[in-house]
ROBALO-711844 format. One record per residue (C-alpha): residue in one letter; x, z, y. Coordinates in Angstrom, 3 decimals, always signed. Example, Ala and Ser with C-alpha at 12.3 -4.5 7.8 and 13.67 -1.06 7.14 Angstrom:
SITE   residuo          X          Z          Y
SITE         A    +12.300     +7.800     -4.500
SITE         S    +13.670     +7.140     -1.060
***
This chain:
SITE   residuo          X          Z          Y
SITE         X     +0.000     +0.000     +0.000
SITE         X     +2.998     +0.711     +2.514
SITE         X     +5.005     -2.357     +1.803
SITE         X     +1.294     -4.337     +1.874
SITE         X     +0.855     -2.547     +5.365
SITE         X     +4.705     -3.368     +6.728
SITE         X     +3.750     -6.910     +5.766
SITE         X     +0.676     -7.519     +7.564
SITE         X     +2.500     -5.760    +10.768
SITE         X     +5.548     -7.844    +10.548
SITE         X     +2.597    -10.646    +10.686
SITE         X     +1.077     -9.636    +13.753
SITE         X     +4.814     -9.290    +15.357
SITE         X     +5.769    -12.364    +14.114
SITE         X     +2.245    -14.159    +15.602
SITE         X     +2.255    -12.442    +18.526
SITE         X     +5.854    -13.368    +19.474
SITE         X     +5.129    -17.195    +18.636
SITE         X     +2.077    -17.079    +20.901
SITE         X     +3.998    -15.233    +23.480
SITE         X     +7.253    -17.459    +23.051
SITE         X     +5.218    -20.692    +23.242
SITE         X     +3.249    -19.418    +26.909
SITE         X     +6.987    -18.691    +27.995
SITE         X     +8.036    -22.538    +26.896
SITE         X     +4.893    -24.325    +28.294
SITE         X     +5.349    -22.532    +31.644
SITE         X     +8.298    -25.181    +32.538
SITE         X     +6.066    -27.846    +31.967
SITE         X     +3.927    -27.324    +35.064
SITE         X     +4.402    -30.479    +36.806
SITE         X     +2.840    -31.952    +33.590
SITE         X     +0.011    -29.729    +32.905
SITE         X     -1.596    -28.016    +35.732
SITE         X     -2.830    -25.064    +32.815
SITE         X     +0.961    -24.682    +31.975
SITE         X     +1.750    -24.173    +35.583
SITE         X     -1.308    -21.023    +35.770
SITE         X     +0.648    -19.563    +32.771
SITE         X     +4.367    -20.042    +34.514
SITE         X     +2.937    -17.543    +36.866
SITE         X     +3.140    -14.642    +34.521
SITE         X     +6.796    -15.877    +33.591
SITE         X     +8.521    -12.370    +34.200
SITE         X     +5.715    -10.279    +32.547
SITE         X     +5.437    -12.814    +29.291
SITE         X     +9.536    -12.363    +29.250
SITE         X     +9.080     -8.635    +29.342
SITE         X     +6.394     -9.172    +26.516
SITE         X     +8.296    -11.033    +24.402
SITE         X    +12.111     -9.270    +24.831
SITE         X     +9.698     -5.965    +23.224
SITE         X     +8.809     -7.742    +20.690
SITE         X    +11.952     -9.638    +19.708
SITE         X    +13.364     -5.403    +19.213
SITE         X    +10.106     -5.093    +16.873
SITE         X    +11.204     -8.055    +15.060
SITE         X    +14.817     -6.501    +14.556
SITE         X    +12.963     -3.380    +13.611
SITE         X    +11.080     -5.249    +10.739
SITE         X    +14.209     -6.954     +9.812
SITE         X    +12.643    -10.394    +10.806
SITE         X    +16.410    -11.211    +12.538
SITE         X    +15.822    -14.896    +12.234
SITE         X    +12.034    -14.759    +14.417
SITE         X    +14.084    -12.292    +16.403
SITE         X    +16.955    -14.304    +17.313
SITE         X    +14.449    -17.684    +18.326
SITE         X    +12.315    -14.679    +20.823
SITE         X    +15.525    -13.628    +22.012
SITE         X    +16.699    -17.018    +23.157
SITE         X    +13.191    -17.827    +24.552
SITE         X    +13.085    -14.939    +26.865
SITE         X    +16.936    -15.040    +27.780
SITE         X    +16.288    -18.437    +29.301
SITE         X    +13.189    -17.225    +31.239
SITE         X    +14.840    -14.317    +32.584
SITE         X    +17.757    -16.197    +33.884
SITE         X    +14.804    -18.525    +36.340
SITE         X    +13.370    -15.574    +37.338
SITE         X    +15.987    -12.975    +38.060
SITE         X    +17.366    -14.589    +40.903
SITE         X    +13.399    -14.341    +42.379
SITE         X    +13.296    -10.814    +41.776
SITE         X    +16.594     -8.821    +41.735
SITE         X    +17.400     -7.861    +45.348
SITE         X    +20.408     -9.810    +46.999
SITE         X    +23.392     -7.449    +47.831
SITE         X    +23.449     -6.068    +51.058
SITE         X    +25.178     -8.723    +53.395
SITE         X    +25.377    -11.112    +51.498
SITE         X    +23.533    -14.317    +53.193
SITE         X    +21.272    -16.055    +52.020
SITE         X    +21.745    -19.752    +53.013
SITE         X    +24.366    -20.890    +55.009
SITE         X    +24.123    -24.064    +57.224
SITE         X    +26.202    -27.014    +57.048
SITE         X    +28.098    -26.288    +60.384
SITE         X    +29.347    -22.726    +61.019
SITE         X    +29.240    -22.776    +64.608
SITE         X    +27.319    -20.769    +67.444
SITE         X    +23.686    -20.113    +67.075
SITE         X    +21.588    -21.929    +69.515
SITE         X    +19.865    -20.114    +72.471
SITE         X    +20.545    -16.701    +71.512
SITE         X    +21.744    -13.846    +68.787
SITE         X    +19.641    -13.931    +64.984
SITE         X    +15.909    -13.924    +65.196
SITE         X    +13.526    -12.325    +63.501
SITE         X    +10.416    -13.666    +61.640
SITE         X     +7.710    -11.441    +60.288
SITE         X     +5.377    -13.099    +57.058
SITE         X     +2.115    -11.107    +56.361
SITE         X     -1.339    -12.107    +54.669
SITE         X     -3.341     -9.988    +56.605
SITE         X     -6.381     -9.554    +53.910
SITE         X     -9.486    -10.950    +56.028
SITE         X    -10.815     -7.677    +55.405
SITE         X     -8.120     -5.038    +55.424
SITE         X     -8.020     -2.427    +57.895
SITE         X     -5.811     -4.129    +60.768
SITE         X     -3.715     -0.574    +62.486
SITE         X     -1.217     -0.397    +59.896
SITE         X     -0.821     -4.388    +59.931
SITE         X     -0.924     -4.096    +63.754
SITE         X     +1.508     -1.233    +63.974
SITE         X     +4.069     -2.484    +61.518
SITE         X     +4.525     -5.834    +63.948
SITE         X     +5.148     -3.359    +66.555
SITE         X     +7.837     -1.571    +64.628
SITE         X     +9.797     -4.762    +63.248
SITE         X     +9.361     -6.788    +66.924
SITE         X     +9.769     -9.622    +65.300
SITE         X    +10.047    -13.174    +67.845
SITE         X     +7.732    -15.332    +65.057
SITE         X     +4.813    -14.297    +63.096
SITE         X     +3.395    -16.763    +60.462
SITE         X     -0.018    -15.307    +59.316
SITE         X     -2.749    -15.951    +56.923
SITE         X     -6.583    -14.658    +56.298
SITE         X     -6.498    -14.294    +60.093
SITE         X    -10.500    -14.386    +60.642
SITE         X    -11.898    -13.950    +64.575
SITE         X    -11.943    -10.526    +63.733
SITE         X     -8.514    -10.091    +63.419
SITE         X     -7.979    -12.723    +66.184
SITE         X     -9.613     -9.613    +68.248
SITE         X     -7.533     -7.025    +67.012
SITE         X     -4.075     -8.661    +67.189
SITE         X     -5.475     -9.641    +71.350
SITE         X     -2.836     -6.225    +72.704
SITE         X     -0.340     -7.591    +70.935
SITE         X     -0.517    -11.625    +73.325
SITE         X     +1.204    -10.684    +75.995
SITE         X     +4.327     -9.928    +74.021
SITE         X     +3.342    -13.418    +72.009
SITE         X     +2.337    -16.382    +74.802
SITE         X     +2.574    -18.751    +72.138
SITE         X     -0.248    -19.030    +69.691
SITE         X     -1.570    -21.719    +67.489
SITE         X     -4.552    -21.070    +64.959
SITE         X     -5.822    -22.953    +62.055
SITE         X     -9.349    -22.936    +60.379
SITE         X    -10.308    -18.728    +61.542
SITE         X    -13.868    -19.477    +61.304
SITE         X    -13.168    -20.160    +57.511
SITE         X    -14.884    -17.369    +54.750
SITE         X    -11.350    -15.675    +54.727
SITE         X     -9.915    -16.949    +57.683
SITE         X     -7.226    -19.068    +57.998
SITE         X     -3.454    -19.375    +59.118
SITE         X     -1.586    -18.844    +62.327
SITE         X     +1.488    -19.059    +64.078
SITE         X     +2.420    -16.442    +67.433
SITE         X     +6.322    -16.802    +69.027
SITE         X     +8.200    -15.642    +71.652
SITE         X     +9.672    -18.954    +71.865
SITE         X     +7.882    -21.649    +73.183
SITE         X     +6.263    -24.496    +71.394
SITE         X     +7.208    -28.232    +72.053
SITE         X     +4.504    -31.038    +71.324
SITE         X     +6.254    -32.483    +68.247
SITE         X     +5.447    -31.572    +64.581
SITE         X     +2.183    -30.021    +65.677
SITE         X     -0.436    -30.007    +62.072
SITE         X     -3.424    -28.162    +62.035
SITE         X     -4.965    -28.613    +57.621
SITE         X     -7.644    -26.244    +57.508
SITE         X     -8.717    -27.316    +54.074
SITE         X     -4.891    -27.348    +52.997
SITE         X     -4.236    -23.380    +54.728
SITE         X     -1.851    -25.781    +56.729
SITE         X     -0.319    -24.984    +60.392
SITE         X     +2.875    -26.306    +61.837
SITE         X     +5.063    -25.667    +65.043
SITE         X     +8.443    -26.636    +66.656
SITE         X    +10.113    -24.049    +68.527
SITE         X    +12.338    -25.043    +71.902
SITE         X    +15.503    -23.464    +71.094
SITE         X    +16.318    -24.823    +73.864
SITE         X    +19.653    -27.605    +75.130
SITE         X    +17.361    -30.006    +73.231
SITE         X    +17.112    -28.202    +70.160
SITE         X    +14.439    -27.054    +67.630
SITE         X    +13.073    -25.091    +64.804
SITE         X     +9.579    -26.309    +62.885
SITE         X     +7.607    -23.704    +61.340
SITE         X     +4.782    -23.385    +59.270
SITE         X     +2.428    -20.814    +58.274
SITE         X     +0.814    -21.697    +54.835
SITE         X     -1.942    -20.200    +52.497
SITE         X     -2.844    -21.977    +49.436
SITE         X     -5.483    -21.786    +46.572
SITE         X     -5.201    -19.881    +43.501
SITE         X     -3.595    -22.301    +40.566
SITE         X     -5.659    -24.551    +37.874
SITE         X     -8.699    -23.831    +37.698
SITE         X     -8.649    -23.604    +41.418
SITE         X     -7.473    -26.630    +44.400
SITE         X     -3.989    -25.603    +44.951
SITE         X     -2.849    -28.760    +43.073
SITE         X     -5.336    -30.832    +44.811
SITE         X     -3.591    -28.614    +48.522
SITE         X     -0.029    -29.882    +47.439
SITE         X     -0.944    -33.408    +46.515
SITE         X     -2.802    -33.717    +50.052
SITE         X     +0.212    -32.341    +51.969
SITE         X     +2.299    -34.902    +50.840
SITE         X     +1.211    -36.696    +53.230
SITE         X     +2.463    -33.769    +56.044
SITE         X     +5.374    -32.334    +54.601
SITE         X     +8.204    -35.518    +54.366
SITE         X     +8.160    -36.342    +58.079
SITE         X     +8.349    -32.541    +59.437
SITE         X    +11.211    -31.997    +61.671
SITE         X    +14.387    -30.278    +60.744
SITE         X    +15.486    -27.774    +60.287
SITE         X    +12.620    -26.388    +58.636
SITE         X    +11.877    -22.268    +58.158
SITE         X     +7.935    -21.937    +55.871
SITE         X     +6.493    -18.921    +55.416
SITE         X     +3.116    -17.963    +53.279
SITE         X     +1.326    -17.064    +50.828
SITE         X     +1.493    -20.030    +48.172
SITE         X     -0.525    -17.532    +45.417
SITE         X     +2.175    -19.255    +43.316
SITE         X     +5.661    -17.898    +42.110
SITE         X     +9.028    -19.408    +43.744
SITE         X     +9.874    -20.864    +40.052
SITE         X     +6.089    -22.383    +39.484
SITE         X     +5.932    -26.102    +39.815
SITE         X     +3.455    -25.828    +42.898
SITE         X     +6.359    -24.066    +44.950
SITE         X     +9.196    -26.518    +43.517
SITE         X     +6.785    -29.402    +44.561
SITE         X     +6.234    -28.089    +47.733
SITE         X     +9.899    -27.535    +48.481
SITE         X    +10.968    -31.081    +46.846
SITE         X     +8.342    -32.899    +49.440
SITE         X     +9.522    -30.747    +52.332
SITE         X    +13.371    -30.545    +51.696
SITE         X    +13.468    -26.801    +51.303
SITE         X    +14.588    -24.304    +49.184
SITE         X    +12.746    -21.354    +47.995
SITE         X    +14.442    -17.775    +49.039
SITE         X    +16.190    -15.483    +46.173
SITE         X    +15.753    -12.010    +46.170
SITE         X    +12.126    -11.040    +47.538
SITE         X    +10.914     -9.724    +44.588
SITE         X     +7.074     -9.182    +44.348
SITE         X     +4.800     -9.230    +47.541
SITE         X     +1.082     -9.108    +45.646
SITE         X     +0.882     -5.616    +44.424
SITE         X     -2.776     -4.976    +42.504
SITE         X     -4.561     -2.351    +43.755
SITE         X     -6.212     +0.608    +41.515
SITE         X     -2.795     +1.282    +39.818
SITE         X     +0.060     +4.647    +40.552
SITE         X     +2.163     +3.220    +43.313
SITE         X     +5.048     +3.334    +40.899
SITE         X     +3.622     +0.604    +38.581
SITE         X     +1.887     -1.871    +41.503
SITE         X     +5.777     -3.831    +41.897
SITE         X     +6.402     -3.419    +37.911
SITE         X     +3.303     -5.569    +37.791
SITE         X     +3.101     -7.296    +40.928
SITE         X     +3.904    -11.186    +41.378
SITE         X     +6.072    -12.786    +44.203
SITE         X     +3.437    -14.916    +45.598
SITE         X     +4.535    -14.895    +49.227
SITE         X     +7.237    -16.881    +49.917
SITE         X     +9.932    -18.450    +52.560
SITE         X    +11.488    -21.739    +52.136
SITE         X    +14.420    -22.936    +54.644
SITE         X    +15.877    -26.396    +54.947
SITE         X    +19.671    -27.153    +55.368
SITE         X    +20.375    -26.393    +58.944
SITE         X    +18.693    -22.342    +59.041
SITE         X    +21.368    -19.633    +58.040
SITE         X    +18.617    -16.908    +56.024
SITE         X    +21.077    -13.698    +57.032
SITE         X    +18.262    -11.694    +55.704
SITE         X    +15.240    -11.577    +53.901
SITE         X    +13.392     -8.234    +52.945
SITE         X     +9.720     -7.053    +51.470
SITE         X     +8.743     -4.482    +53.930
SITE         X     +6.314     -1.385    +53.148
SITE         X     +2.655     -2.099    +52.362
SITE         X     -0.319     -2.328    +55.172
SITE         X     -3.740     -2.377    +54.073
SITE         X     -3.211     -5.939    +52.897
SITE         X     -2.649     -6.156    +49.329
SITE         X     +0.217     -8.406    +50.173
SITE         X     +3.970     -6.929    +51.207
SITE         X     +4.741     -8.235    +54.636
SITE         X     +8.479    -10.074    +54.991
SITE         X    +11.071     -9.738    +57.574
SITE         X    +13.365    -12.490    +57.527
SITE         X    +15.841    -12.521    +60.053
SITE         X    +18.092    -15.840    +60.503
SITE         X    +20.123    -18.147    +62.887
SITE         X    +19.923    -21.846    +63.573
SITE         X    +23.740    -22.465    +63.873
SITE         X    +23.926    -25.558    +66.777
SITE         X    +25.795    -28.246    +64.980
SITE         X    +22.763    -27.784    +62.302
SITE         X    +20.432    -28.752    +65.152
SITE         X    +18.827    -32.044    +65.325
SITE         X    +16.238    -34.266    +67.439
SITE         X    +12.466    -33.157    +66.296
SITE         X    +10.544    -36.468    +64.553
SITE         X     +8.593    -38.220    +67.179
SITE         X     +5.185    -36.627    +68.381
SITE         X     +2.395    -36.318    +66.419
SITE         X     -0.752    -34.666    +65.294
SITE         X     -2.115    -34.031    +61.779
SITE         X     -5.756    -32.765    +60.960
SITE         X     -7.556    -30.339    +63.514
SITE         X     -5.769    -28.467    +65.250
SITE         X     -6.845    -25.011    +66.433
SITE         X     -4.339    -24.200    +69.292
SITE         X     -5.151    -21.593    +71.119
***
């Protein structure tokens, strides 16, 4: 009876590991199969899953199913850990081309949050405060939090809005810095808002604000595919921020980098934290949907999850330099979608 029990266990290991190890493989194959891309999401929890069960295996002496779930969830970790381990302090990020003097003035600061469309807005409201950051790119702004964010204009002139009227409000961009009329895109339908910043001597910076769908079943492919008709002709160098409700290794963000000609950020780590769990488990099972993508050209000297607001996203600080030899002309003028500028 106890060898007949060890048997049907090593079974279920042995099962549960192939079902596991196969989720893991058919994650990289997101650019095929939208599904496959949904499951790529949960890469660093399936890895978890299956590096547990490859110990079972070695338990029940099944060393050759071990080995196979061992190799399997080495090779995921090594695309995710660069996403989630923290980057040593100093050490940048992305460094331009050109290491000369930053345009304009010392590093700047840009501050990333999803607001929630429904979350209380003081701690949001006093966190900007306490980081002062020179650029804000932010998402499920709705006219209520338009309101709320109105004592914080005068230290922000510069203010474009996208699609706030929208069930969970939409995206925005607020700067120090003013705007210049070139790479201006309002996609309400694609959570979609871009702006160039006048460094000034002739220079620039585009940024964008973005908020897209949830994966398969949902429109983010649909979001992607329709700003490929946006993203090739923005003007370098680049800096994105947003919430992409997609990980930095998924095929949505690769895509999105690929048509833009950015790179995804290291060292983030997870920004969605679920709610109703001990504060000590929310980042063990949190995903990094929030991301920042920079072009060649933007020196990242920082970039840092901050402490949770009501939002059940992590804001993040990222503070970084636009060296002047990196600098070049913005693309011509033009105007995508409706734009919201306010």
């Amino acid at each position: 009876m106890k060898s007949s029990l060890s048997r049907i266990a090593a079974s279920i290991i042995v099962g549960a590991a192939l079902v596991v190890a196969a989720a893991l493989v058919a994650g990289f194959f997101g650019r095929i199969v939208p599904f496959f891309d949904s499951l790529a999401q949960f890469r660093a929890h399936l890895t978890v899953a299956l590096f547990v069960l490859a110990l079972l295996l070695i338990v029940m002496r099944s060393v050759a199913a071990a080995t196979v779930a061992t190799i399997v969830a080495a090779y995921a970790a090594l695309s995710v850990s660069p996403f989630l381990m923290p980057r040593p302090a100093g050490e940048p990020h992305r460094v331009a081309p050109a290491k000369t003097a930053l345009v304009g003035r010392g590093p700047l600061k840009l501050l990333q949050m999803n607001l929630r469309f429904n979350a209380d807005p003081v701690p949001a409201i006093t966190t900007i405060a306490r980081l002062d950051p020179d650029v804000l790119t932010l998402q499920e702004i709705n006219r209520r939090w338009v309101e709320a964010i109105e004592p914080l204009r005068s230290g922000y002139p510069y203010a474009a809005f996208c699609g706030v009227g929208e069930a969970v409000g939409g995206v925005a961009i607020l700067s120090r810095i003013p705007f210049t009329e070139t790479d201006v895109a309002c996609r309400v339908g694609d959570g979609f808002i871009s702006r160039r910043l006048d460094l000034g001597n002739g220079a620039g910076l585009t940024v964008v604000s973005e908020h897209l769908a949830w994966p398969w079943p949902f429109r983010q492919g649909r979001q992607i595919a329709d700003l490929g008709e946006v993203l090739p002709g923005l003007g370098k160098p680049l800096l994105i921020a947003g919430d992409f409700n997609a990980a930095p290794w998924s095929a949505t963000v690769q895509r999105f980098a690929g048509t833009s000609g950015t790179t995804p950020t290291t060292g983030i780590g997870p920004t969605w934290l679920p709610s109703g769990l001990p504060d000590a488990l929310r980042p063990l099972i949190g995903l990094p949907l929030d991301n920042v993508l920079a072009s060649d050209g933007v020196r990242l000297v920082s970039v840092a999850a901050q402490p949770a607001t009501a939002s059940d996203h992590l804001p993040i600080l990222v503070t970084f330099d636009v060296p002047a030899a990196s600098t070049g002309e913005a693309s011509p003028a033009r105007f995508v979608g409706r734009a919201a500028a306010r």
